[in-house]
C-alpha positions as CSV (number, residue, x, y, z in Angstrom):
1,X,6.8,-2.3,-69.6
2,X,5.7,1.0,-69.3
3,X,8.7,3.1,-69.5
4,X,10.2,2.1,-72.4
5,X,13.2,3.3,-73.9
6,X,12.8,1.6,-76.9
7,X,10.1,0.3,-78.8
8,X,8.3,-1.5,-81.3
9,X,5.0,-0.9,-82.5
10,X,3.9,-3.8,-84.5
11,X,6.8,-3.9,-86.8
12,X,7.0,-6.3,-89.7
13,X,9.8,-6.9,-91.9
14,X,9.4,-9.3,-95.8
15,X,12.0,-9.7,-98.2
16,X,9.4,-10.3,-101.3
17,X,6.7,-12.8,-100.2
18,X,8.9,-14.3,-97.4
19,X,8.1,-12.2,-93.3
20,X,10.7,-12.3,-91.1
21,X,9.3,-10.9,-88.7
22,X,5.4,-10.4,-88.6
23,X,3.8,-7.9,-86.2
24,X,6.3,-7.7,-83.6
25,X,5.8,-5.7,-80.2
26,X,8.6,-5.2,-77.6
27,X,9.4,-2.6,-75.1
28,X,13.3,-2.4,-73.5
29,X,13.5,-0.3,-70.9
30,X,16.6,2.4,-70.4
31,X,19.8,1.0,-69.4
32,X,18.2,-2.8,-70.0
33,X,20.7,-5.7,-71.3
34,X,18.0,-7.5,-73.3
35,X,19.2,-10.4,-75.4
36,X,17.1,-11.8,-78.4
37,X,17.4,-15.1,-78.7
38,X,16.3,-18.2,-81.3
39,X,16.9,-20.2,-84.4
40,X,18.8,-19.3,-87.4
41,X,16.0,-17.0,-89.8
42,X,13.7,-16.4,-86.6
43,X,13.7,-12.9,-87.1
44,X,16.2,-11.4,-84.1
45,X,18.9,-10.5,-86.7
46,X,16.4,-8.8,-89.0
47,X,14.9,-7.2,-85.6
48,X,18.3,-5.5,-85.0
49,X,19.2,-4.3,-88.0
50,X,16.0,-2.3,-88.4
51,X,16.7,-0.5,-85.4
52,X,20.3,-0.2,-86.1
53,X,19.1,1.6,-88.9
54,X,20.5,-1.0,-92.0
55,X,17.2,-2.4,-92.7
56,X,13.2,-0.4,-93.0
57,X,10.7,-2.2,-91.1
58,X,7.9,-3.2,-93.9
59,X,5.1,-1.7,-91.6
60,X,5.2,-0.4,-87.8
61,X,7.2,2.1,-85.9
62,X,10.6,1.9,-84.0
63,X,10.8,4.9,-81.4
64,X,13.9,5.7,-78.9
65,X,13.1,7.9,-75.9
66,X,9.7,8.6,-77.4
67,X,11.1,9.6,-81.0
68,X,10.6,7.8,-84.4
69,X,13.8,6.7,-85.4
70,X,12.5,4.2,-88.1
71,X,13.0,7.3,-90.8
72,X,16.9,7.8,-89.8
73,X,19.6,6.9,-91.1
74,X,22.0,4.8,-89.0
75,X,24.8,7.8,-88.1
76,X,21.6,9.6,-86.6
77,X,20.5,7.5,-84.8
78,X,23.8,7.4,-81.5
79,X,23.6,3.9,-81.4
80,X,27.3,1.6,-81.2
81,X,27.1,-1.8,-83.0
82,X,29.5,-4.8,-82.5
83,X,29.2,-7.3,-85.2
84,X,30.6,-10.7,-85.2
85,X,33.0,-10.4,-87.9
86,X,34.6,-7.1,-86.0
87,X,34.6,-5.1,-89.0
88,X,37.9,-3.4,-88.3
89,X,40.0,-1.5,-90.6
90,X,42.6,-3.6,-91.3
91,X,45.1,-0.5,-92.3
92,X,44.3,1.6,-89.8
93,X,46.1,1.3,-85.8
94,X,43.9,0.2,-83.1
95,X,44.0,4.3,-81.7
96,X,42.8,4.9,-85.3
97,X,40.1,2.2,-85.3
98,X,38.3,3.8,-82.1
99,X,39.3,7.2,-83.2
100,X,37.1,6.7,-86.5
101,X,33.5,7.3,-85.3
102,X,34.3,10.4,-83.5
103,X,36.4,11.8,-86.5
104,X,33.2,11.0,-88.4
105,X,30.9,13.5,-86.2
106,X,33.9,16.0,-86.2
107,X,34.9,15.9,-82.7
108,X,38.0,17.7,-82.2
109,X,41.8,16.3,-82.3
110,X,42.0,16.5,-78.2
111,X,39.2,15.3,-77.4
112,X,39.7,12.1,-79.8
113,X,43.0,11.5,-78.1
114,X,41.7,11.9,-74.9
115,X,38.3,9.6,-75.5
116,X,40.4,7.0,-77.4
117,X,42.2,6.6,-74.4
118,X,39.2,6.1,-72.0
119,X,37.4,3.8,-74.3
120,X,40.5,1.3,-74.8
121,X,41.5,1.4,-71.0
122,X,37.7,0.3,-70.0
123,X,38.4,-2.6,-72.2
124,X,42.3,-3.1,-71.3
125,X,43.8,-2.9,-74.3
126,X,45.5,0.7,-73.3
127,X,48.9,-0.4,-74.5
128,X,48.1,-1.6,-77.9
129,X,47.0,1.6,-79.2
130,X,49.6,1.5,-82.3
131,X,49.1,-1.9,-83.4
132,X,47.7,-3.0,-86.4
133,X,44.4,-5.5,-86.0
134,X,46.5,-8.2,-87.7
135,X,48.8,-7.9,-84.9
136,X,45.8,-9.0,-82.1
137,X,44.1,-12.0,-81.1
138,X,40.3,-12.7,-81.8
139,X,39.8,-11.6,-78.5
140,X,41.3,-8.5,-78.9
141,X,40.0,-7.4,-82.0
142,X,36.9,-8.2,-80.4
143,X,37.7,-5.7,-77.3
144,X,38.6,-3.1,-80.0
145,X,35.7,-3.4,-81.5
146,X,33.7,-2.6,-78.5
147,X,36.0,0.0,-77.4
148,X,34.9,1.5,-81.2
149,X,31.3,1.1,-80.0
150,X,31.5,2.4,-76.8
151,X,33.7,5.7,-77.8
152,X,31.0,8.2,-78.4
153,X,29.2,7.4,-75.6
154,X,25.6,6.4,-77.2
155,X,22.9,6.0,-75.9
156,X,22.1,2.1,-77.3
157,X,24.4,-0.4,-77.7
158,X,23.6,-3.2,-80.4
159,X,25.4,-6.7,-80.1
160,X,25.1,-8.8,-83.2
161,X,26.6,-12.5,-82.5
162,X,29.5,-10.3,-80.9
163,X,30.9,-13.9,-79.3
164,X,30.7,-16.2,-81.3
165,X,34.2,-16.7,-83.4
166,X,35.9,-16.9,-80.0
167,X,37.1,-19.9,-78.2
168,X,34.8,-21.8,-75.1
169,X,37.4,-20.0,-72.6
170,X,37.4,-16.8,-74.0
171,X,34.0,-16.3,-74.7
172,X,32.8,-16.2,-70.9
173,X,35.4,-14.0,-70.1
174,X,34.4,-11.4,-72.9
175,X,30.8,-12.4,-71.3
176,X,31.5,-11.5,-67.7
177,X,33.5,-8.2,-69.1
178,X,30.2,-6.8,-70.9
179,X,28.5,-7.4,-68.6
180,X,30.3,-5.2,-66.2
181,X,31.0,-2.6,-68.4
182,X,27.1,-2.9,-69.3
183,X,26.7,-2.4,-65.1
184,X,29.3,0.6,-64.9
185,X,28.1,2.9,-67.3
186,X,24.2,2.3,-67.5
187,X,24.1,1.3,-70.6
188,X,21.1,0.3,-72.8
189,X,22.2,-2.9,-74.4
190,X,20.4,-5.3,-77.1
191,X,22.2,-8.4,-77.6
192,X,21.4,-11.3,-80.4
193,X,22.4,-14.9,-80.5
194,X,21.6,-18.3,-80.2
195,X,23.8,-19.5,-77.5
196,X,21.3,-20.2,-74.6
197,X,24.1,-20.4,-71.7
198,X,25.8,-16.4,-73.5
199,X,21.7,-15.5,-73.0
200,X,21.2,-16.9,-69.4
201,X,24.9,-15.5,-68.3
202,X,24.4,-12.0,-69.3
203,X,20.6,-10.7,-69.8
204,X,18.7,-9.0,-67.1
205,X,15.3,-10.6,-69.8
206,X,15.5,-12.7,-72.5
207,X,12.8,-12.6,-76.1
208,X,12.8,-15.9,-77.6
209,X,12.1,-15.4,-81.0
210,X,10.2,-18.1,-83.3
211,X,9.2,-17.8,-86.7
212,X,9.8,-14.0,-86.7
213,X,7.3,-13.6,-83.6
214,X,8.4,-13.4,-79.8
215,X,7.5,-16.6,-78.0
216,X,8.1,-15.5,-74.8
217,X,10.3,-12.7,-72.7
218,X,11.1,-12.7,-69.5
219,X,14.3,-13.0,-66.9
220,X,16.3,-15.4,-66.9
221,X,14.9,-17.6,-64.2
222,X,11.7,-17.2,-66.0
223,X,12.2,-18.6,-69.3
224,X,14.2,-21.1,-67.9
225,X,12.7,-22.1,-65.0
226,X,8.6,-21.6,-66.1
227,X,8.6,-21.9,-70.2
228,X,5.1,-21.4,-71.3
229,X,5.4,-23.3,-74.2
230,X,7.0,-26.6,-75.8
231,X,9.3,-24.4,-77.9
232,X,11.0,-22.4,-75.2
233,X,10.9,-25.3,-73.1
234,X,13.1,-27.6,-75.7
235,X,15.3,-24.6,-77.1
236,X,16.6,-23.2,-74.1
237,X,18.3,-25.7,-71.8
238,X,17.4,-29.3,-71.7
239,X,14.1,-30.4,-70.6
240,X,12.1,-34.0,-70.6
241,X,8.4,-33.5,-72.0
242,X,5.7,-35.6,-70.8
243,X,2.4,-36.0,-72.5
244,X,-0.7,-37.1,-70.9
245,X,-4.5,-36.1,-70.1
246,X,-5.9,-34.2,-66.7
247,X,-7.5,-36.5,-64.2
248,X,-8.1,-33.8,-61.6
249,X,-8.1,-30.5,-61.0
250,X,-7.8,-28.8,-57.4
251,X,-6.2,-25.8,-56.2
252,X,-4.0,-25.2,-58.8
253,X,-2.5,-28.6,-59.1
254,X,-3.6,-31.3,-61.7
255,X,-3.5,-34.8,-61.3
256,X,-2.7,-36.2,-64.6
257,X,-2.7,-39.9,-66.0
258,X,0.6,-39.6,-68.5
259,X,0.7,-41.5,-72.3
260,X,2.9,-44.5,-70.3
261,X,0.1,-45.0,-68.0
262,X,2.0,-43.5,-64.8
263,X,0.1,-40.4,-62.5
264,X,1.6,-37.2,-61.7
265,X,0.8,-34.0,-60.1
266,X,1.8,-30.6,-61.5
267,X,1.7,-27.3,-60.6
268,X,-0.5,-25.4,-63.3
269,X,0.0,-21.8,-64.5
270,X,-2.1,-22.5,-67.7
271,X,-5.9,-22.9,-67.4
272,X,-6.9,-27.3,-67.6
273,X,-9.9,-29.1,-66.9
274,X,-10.8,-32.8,-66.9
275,X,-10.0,-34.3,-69.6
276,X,-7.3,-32.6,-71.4
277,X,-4.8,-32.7,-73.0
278,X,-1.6,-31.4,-71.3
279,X,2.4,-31.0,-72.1
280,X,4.7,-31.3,-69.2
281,X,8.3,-29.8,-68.7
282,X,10.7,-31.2,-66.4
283,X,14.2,-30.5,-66.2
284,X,17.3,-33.1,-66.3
285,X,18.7,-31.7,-62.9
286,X,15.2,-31.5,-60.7
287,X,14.5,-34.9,-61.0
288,X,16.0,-37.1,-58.4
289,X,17.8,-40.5,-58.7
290,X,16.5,-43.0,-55.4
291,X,15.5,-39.8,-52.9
292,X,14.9,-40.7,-49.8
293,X,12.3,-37.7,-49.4
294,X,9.1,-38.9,-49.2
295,X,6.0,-37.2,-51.3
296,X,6.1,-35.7,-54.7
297,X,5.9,-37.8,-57.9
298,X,7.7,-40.9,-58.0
299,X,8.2,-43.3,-61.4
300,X,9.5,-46.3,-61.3
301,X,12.8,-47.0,-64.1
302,X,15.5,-48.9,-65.7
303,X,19.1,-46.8,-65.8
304,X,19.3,-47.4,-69.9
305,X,23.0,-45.1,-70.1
306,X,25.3,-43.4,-68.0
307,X,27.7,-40.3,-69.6
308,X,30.4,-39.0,-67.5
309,X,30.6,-34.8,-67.7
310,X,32.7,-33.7,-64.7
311,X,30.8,-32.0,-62.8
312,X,27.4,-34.2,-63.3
313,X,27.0,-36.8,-64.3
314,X,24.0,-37.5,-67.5
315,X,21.8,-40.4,-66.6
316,X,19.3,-41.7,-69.3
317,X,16.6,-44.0,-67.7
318,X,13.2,-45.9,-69.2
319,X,9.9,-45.6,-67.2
320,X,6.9,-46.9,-68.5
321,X,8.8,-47.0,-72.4
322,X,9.4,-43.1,-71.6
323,X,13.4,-41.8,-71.7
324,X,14.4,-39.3,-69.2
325,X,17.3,-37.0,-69.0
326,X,18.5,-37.1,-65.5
327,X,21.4,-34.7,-64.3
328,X,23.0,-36.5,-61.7
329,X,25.1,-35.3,-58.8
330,X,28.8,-37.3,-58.7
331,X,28.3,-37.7,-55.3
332,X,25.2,-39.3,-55.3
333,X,25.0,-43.3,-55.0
334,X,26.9,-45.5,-57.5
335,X,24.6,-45.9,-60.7
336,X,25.1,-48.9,-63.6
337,X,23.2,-49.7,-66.3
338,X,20.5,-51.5,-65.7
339,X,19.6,-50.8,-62.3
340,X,16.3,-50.7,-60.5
341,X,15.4,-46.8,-59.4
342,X,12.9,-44.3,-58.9
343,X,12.9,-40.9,-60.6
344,X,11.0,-38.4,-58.4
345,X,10.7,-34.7,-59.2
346,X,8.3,-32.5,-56.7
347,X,4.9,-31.0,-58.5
348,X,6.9,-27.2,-58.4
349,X,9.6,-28.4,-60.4
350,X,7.5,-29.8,-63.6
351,X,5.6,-27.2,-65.7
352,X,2.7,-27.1,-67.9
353,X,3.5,-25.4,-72.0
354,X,1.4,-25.1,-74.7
């Protein structure tokens, strides 16, 4: 990205002889909802913190509309954080809670009243300006919180694991609601967790952090849809990895002769030759169960379990001595274990990681 808002210039954080993050790069562009993603001690926590200002990269710079911001502390910097926890006052009123950054930067008595108010009505909490956080749901506190971020109208907003003490139900509505009020106001968001489906749902790209290095960034679709390698391929989403060697090589497709003796062809983004040996992705829902289309790759199996899950249904077949995770539509012919079937998947819809 060229026109980045913030960036990092091969930052590095250690905590004594232990790097967190080694030589990191990464560009977010200006009003950007990126969401760093991965395993617990991968680095994306560390990676926010430095540019929240609470931790000093080891080596590197961290710049913000073309200034060095590595050197500030965190009240000069303009940036809101949510944490996880809330971090509320417990004795103060809600008014009071999203009153308390601007008090700290002096802005006058009617303007706070007047900028409380805005802040808590973009989040709907309005009428619970005199309560006590005790006196709120999880959710709530949560929407105070952000309300407390959002008040002072900074420039970045930092997410920290914002989500994740709230319930299944509540946590995609909170989702859907930053993300809109991300979409109103333009705002520069950078988001960290390790719930793949929060990551999908909300980011316009995603970093996938491993071992304190990014393993790949991209949209959405992209990480999902094309991993370029075996960790982003397994971490987010399900996927079924084949192994085998290349028997041919044309036009961008390789034929290849998998470990249970079966041929495939794949589409291949990564340079192959004859003889190789490859990865290959699929995922549970683009392989089909008995398709009556004709071409693609088809493999012979043995249904080995059947789990009901509402809307799909997840279908765990042998081929060859190989397990695959199908996702099967309900609507699709009656399945029981130990049926005859075929498993096809077209060449597009398998992909080769390192």
């Amino acid at each position: 990205m060229t026109d980045a808002f913030i960036q990092f210039d091969k930052v590095s954080k250690s905590f004594g002889p232990i790097t967190v993050v080694d030589d990191l790069d990464l560009s977010i562009g200006k009003g950007e909802f990126v969401s760093m993603l991965g395993p617990s001690g991968s680095g994306k926590t560390t990676l926010l913190m430095m540019l929240a200002g609470f931790e000093k990269p080891t080596s590197g710079e961290i710049s913000v509309d073309a200034k060095r911001v590595d050197g500030l502390p965190p009240y000069k910097r303009n940036m809101g954080v949510v944490f996880q926890n809330y971090a509320l006052f417990p004795h103060m009123t809600v008014a009071e809670n999203v009153a308390f950054p601007l008090k700290m930067r002096g802005v006058s008595r009617s303007q706070i009243v007047e900028r409380v108010k805005k802040a808590l009505d973009m989040v709907q909490l309005g009428a619970f300006q005199g309560r006590k956080p005790i006196q709120l749901s999880g959710g709530q506190q949560q929407r105070v919180a952000l309300a407390r971020a959002l008040v002072f109208e900074p420039e970045v907003v930092l997410m920290d694991e914002p989500l994740g003490a709230l319930d299944k139900k509540l946590r995609e509505q909170m989702q859907l609601d930053i993300r809109d009020i991300h979409r109103r106001l333009g705002l520069t968001i950078v988001f960290v967790t390790h719930d793949q489906t929060e990551a999908l749902t909300m980011s316009d790209r995603i970093a996938i952090f491993n071992h304190g290095k990014i393993e790949q960034i991209g949209t959405p679709g992209q990480i999902y849809d094309s991993p370029r390698t075996q960790f982003v391929a397994e971490f987010i989403g399900e996927t079924n990895l084949l192994t085998g060697k290349v028997q041919s090589a044309r036009e961008g497709v390789l034929g290849v002769l998998l470990a249970s003796g079966a041929s495939i062809e794949v589409n291949a983004p990564l340079p192959a030759t004859v003889g190789d040996e490859v990865k290959v992705s699929i995922r549970p829902e683009r392989i089909d169960i008995n398709s009556e289309a004709t071409g693609g790759n088809r493999l012979k199996a043995t249904v080995a379990d059947i789990v009901y899950h509402g809307d799909h249904l997840q279908v765990r077949v042998q081929s060859q001595g190989k397990d695959l995770m199908i996702k099967a539509h309900r609507k699709s012919s009656p399945l029981n274990i130990g049926d005859e079937v075929v498993a096809s998947f077209s060449p597009d819809h398998c992909w080769m990681v390192s």
